[in-house]
C-alpha positions as MATLAB code, in Angstrom:
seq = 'XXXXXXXXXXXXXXXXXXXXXXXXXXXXXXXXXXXXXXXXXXXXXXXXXXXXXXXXXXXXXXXXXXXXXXXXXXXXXXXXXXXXXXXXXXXXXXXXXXXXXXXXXXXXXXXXXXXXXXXXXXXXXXXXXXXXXXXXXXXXXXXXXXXXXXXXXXXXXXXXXXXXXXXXXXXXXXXXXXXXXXXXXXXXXXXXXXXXXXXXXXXXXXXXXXXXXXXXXXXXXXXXXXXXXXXXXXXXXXXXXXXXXXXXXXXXXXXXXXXXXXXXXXXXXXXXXXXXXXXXXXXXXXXXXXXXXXXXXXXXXXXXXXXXXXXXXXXXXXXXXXXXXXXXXXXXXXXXXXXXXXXXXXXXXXXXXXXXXXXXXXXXXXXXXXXXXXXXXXXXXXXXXXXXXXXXXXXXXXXXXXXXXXXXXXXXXXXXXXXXXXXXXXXXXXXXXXXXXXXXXXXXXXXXXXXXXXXXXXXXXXXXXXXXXXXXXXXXXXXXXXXXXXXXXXXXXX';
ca = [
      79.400  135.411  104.540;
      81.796  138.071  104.075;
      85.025  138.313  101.981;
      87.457  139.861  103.357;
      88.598  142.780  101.521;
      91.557  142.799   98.998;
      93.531  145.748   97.566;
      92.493  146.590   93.819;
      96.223  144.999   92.777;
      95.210  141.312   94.373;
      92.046  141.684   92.958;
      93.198  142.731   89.321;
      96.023  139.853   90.062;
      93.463  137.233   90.543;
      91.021  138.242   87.935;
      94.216  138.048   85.283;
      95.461  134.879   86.075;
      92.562  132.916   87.740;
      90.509  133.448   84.338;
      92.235  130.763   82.558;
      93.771  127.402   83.822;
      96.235  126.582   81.520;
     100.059  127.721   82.705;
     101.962  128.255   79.314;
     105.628  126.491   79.191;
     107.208  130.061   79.666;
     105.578  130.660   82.852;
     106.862  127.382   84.687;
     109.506  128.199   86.801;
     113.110  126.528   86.670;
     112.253  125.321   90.517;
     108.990  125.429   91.849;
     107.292  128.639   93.801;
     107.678  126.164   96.944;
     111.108  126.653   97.081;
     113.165  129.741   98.693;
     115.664  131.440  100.946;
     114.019  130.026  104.406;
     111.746  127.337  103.802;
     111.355  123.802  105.416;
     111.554  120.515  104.079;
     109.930  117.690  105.640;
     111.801  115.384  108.045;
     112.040  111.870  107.302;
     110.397  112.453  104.456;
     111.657  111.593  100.895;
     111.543  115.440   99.470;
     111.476  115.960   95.521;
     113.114  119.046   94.080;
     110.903  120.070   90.692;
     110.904  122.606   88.227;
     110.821  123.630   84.312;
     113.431  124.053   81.852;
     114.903  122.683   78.299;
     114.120  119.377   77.079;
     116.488  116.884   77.914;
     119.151  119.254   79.937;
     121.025  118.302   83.045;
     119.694  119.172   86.459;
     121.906  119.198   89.241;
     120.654  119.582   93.157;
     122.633  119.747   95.773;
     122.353  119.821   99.526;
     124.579  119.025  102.687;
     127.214  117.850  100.464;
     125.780  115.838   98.696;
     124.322  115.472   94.906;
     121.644  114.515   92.779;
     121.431  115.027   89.143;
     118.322  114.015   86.453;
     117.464  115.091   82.821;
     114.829  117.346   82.061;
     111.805  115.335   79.724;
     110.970  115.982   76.510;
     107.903  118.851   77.866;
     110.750  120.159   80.208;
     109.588  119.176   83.320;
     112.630  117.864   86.010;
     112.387  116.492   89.288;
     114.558  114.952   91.736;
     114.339  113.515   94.959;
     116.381  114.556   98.270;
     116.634  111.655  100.928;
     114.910  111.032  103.709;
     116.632  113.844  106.482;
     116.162  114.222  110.350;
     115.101  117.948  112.080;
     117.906  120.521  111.837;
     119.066  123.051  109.673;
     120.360  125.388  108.611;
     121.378  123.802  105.081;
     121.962  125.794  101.719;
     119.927  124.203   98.884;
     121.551  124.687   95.642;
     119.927  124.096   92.240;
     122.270  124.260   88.285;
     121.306  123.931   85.207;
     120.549  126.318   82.596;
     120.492  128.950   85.049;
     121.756  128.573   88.936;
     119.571  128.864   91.949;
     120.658  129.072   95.463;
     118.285  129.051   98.455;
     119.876  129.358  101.611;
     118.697  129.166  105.521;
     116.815  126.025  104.426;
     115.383  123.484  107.559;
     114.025  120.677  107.771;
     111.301  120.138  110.450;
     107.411  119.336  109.852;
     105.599  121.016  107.429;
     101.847  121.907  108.016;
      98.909  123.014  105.515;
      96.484  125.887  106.942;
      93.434  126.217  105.010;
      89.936  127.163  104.822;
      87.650  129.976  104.772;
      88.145  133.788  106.382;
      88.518  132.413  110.410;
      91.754  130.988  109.092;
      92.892  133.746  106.796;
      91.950  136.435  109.684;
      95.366  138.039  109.658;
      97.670  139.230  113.181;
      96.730  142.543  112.641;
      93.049  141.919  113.262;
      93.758  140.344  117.016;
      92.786  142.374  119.691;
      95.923  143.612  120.627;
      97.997  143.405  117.201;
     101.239  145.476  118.103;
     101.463  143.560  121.206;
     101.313  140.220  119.387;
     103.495  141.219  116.190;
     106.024  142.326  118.329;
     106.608  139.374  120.571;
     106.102  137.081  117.004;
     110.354  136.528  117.253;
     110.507  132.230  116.199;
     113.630  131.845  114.078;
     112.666  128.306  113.618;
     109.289  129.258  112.431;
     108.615  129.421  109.068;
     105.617  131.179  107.194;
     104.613  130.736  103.670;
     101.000  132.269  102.028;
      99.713  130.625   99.198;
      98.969  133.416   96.512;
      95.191  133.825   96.078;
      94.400  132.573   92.611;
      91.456  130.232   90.931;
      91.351  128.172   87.964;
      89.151  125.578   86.436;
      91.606  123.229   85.888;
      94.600  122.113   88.119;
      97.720  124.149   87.903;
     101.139  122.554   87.586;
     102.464  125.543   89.922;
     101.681  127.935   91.932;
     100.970  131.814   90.250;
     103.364  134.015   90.330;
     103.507  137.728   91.419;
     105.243  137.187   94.916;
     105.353  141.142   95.411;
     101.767  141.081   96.796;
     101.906  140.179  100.709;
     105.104  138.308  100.147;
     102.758  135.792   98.524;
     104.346  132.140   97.373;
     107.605  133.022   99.532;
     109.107  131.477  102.645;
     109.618  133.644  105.432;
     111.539  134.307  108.584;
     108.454  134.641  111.901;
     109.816  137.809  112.436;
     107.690  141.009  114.284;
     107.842  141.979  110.486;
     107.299  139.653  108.313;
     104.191  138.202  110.648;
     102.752  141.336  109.096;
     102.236  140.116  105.599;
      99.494  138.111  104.381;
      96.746  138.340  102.411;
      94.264  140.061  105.593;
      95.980  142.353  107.756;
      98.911  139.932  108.321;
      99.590  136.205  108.539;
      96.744  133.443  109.695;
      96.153  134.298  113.281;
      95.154  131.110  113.620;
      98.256  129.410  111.766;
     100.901  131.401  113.847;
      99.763  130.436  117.378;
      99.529  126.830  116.341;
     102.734  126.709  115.252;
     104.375  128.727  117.463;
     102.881  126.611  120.459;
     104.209  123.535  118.528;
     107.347  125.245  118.248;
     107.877  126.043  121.777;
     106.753  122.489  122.772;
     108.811  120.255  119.865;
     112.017  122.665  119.503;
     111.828  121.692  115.880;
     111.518  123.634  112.540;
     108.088  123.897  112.221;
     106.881  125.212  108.393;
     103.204  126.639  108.127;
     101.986  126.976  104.538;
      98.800  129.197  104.327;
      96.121  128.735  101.692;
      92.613  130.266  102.499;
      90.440  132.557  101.274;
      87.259  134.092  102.701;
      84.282  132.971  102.413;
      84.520  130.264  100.394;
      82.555  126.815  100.030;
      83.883  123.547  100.758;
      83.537  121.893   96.903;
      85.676  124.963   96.046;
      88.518  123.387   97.993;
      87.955  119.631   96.701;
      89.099  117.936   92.917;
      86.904  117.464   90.297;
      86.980  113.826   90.312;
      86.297  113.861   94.297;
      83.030  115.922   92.896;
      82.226  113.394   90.447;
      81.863  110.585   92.956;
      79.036  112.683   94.806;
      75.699  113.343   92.912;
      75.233  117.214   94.159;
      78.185  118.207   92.228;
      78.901  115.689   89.787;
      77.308  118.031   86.703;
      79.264  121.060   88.268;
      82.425  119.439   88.235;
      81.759  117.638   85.354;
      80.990  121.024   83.377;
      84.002  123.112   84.785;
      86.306  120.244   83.773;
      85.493  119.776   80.117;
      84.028  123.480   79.802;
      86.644  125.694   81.481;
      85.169  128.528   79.776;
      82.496  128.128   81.810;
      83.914  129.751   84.701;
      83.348  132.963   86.367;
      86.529  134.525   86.739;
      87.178  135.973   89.966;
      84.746  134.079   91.837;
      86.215  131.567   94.080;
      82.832  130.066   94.833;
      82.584  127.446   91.693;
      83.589  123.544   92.499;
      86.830  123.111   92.378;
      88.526  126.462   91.369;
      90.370  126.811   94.886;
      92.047  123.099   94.964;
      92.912  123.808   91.774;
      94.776  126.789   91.981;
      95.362  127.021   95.370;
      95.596  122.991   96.680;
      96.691  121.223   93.680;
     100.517  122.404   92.819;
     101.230  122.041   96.383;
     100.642  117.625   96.479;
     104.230  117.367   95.654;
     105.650  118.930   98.256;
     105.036  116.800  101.723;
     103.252  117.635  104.549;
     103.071  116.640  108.107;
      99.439  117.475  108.353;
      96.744  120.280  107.954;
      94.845  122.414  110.132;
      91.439  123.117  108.553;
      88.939  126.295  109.558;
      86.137  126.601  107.204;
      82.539  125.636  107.490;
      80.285  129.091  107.886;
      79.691  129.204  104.060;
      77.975  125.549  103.930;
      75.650  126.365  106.909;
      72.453  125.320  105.490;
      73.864  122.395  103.733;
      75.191  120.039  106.680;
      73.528  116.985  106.060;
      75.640  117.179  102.353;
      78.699  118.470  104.502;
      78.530  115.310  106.689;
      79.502  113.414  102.867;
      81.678  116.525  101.735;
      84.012  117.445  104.146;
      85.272  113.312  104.714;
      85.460  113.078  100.511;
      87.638  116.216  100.649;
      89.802  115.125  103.560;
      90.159  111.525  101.460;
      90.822  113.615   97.917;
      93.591  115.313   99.615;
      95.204  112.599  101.302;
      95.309  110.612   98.009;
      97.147  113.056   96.188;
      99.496  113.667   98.546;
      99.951  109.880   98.815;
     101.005  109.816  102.290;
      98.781  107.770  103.986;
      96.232  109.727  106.262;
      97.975  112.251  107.573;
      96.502  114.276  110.018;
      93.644  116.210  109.063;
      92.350  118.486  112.496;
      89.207  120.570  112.225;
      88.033  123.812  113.667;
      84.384  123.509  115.005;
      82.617  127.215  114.144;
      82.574  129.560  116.403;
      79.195  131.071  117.844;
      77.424  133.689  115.749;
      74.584  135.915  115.550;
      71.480  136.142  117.910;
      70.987  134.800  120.912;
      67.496  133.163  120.933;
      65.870  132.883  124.390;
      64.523  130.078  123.881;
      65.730  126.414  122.529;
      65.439  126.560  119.069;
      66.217  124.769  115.326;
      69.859  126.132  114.174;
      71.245  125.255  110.964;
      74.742  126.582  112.518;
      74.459  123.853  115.205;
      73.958  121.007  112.680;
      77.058  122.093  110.626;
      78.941  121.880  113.981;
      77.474  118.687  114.557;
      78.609  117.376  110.920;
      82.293  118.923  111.810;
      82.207  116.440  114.698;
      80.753  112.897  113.313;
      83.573  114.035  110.179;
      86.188  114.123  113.245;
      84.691  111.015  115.317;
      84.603  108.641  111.866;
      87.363  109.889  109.575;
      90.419  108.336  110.487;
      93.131  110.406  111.935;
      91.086  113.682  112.566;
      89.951  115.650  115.344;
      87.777  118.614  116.393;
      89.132  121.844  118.110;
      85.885  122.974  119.865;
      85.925  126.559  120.237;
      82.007  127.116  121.123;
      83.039  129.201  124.467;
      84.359  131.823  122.413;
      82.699  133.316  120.017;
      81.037  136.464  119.350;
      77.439  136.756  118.331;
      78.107  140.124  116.762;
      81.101  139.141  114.892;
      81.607  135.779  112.773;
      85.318  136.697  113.132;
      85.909  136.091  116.670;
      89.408  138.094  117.932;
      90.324  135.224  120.244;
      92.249  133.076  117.759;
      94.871  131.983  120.284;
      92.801  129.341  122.245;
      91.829  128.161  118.711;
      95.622  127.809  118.149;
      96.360  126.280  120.980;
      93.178  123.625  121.067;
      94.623  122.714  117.778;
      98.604  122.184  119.015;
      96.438  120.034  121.839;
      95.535  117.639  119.005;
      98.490  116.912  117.206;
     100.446  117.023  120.707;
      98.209  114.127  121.562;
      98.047  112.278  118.181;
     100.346  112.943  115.865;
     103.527  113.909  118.623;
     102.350  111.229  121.212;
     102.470  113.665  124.083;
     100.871  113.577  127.516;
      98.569  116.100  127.045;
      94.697  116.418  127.186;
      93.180  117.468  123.738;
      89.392  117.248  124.083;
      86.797  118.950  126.487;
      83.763  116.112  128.020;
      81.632  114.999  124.962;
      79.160  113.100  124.727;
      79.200  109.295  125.579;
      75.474  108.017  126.894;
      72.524  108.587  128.063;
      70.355  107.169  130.733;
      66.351  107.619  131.617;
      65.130  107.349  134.899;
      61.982  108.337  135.843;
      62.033  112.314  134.915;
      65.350  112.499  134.738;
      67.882  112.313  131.653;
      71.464  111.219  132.802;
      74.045  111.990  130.405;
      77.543  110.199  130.794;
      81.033  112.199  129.351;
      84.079  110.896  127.976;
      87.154  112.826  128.594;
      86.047  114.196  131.975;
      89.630  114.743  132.920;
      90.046  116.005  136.549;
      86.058  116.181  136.538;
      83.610  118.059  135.027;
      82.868  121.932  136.337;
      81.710  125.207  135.002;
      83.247  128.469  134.131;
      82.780  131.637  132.580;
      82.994  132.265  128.992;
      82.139  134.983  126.494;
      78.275  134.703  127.255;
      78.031  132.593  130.512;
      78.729  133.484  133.684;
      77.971  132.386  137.821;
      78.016  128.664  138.854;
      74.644  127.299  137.585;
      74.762  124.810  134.391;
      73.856  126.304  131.353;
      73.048  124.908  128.131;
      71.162  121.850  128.270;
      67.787  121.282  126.606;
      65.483  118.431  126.965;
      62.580  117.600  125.020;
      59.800  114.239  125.535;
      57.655  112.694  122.860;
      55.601  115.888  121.723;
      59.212  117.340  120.773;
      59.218  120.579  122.317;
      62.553  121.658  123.687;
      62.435  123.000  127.272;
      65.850  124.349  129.094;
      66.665  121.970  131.939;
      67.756  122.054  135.205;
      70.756  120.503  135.439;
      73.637  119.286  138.096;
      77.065  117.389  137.835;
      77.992  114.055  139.301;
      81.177  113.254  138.524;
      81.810  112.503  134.956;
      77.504  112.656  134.643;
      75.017  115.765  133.770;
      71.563  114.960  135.436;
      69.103  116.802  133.643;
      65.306  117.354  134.161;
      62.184  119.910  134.249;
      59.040  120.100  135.886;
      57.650  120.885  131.924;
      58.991  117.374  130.734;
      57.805  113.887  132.356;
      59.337  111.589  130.720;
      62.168  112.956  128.990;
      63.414  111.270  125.841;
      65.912  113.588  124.487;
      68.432  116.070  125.130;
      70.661  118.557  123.196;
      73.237  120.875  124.747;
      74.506  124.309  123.268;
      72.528  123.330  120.196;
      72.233  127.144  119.115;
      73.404  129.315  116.893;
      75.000  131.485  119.917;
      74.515  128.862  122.565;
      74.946  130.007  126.332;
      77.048  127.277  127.432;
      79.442  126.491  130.060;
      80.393  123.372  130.334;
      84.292  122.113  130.766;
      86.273  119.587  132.303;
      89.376  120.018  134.372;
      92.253  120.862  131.718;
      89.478  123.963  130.834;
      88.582  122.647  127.897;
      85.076  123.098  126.695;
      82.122  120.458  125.802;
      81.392  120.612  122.480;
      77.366  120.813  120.836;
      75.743  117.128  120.689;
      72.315  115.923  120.546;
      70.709  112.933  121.177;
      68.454  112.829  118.822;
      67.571  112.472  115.518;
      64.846  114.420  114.493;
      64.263  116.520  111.447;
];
């Protein structure tokens, strides 16, 4: 898949410092990267405050009036821990010790992690319509943060420096400007219209911390000791953490490098959740994604040591050819191991966006339903709202005679059809149905209520059936709050 491409400064930045994992003393900040003029802490949250200086001096913090002081150890490390606080803001944040650091129009709302691969760094300015978006991109209580793109073979105690380059490591203002900087033609598409949905709907501070990068694998993004307990990468991860020479520098495809550099100095700071996009660069792999993508989620919960957060995953768009007939697609069964991750992993759902893609583009433009499917979920989970957050999926399926009868779940208001980026008119499309010799046929298909009855004169005795199992499926299948039916099969054939 491709990278997306970086100026010859990033690229020189990340070859400099990504080459070596080690942070020297003098390059540890008095207060963490995390911290600046317009960031948010987490509500109700027990919030350290952490930085670098000389052994065994005073640290003072102070905030709303009130004080908290600790002693720098003997390495120099400090850290201190702010009380538990409920939404609002503004507050001025004020650090002393050896030096004196002040960060001021500082909230406190919910905090969400935005990561993955290039559908989630895919900047504003690549939308359709960019000037039209950046302009209207005016949330005071909206907060944007990108995570400076950087590797390393062993975990970092903070983030790299060099905040010059698309206001990288720095909290920011959602402003029609600053919505402009990030690390692809402007902050994550993706990131801004979830939070800016959750912003309209919560009237909190909402704080979006973006850390992606472009066509990147999976293990990249999980710890070496997550690695270890899998038997694919335990000799990678193995080598890169007692061989850091080992590494390729530059290359953020090696186990590891990416939660290292990119994940790691981040587990003090608390979250709310994370909104995850990434996927395209394991196609090929799903059955191992089905074990990867669940021991990543569980790696990053434990060092954040919150409990399971909320962890809500974008399905993969549609991409390349459209095949005419039903066929094998790797694609589909990486979708399919997105879902059973988001079906059996505790507090985690699936954003389905298989009604718009573009088979000529693996970067589809339309990033604003994908925002908004994603609000959907943590409205309905993690917010407790009214809302519906899932299209029909799959629930059962029924033989009789010649026909397959498929039941839904979340048929809300009924199940229908309507147009998307490759389906049009009022006939079912989608559906494929196979008998005991295995060879797909499309089927003829008609709703009854919350049921699909499928059949075709070419199939008897049908014994499975698979819908928009394709690598650019022509689908069209919703319920009544227009929210699409995600890929499924019923079997399980090779």
């Amino acid at each position: 898949m491709r990278v997306p491409m970086l100026s010859v400064a990033v690229l020189a930045t990340i070859l400099m410092t990504g080459s070596h994992g080690a942070q020297a003393a003098n390059t540890l900040p008095f207060v963490s990267r995390l911290y600046s003029n317009d960031m948010v802490l987490q509500r109700d949250h027990v919030v350290p405050v952490w930085g670098w200086t000389a052994p065994g001096s005073k640290v003072s913090v102070e905030i709303g009036g009130r004080t908290f002081s600790t002693k720098a150890s003997p390495s120099g490390s400090w850290e201190t821990d702010l009380p538990r606080m409920h939404a609002g803001g503004p507050y001025t944040l004020t650090v002393k010790g050896i030096s004196t650091r002040t960060f001021t129009n500082v909230m406190v709302g919910d905090v969400w992690l935005c990561s993955g691969q290039s559908n989630m760094q895919f900047g504003v300015g690549n939308l359709l319509h960019p000037n039209k978006v950046e302009a209207a991109a005016d949330y005071p209580n909206l907060r944007l943060y990108n995570v400076l793109m950087d590797i390393s073979p062993t975990p970092l105690k903070t983030l790299s420096a060099n905040r010059a380059y698309y206001h990288a490591n720095e909290w920011l203002t959602c402003t029609p400007t600053n919505i402009k900087q990030g690390s692809w033609n402007g902050f994550s598409a993706v990131a801004y219209y979830f939070g800016r949905d959750l912003d309209r709907s919560l009237k909190i501070p909402i704080g979006l911390i973006h850390s992606s990068w472009g066509g990147t694998i999976a293990e990249a993004w999980t710890s070496a000791h997550a690695l270890e307990t899998m038997p694919d990468f335990t000799a990678a991860a193995e080598r890169m953490a007692n061989f850091p020479a080992s590494m390729r520098p530059g290359d953020p495809n090696q186990v590891t490098v990416l939660y290292n550099a990119m994940i790691a100095p981040l587990e003090k700071f608390p979250i709310k959740g994370v909104i995850w996009y990434q996927g395209e660069s394991n196609v090929g792999r799903a059955q191992q994604y089905r074990t990867l993508l669940p021991t990543m989620i569980q790696d990053w919960r434990t060092r954040w040591n919150e409990g399971n957060f909320p962890f809500y995953i974008v399905q993969i768009a549609p991409w390349q050819a459209v095949k005419p007939q039903p066929s094998q697609s790797a694609w589909a069964e990486l979708q399919e191991a997105q879902a059973i991750t988001a079906r059996t992993v505790p507090n985690s759902g699936l954003a389905t966006c298989i009604d718009i893609g573009d088979p000529t583009n693996i970067h589809p433009k339309d990033k604003s339903d994908v925002g908004k499917r994603l609000c959907l979920l943590a409205l309905k989970h993690t917010y407790h709202k009214n809302v519906v957050d899932s299209g029909p999926t799959y629930k059962s399926m029924k033989i009789m005679g010649n026909k397959a009868i498929i039941t839904f779940a979340h048929a809300n208001g009924g199940l229908k059809v309507m147009d998307t980026t490759l389906a049009h008119g009022d006939t079912i499309q989608g559906f494929a149905i196979a008998g005991a010799d295995r060879k797909w046929v499309w089927a003829n298909a008609k709703i009854v209520g919350n049921k699909v009855v499928l059949g075709s004169p070419d199939v008897a005795h049908p014994l499975a059936v698979r819908y928009a199992w394709a690598d650019a499926p022509i689908c069209n299948l919703f319920n009544g709050a227009d929210l699409p039916a995600p890929p499924f099969r019923t079997d399980h054939w090779k």
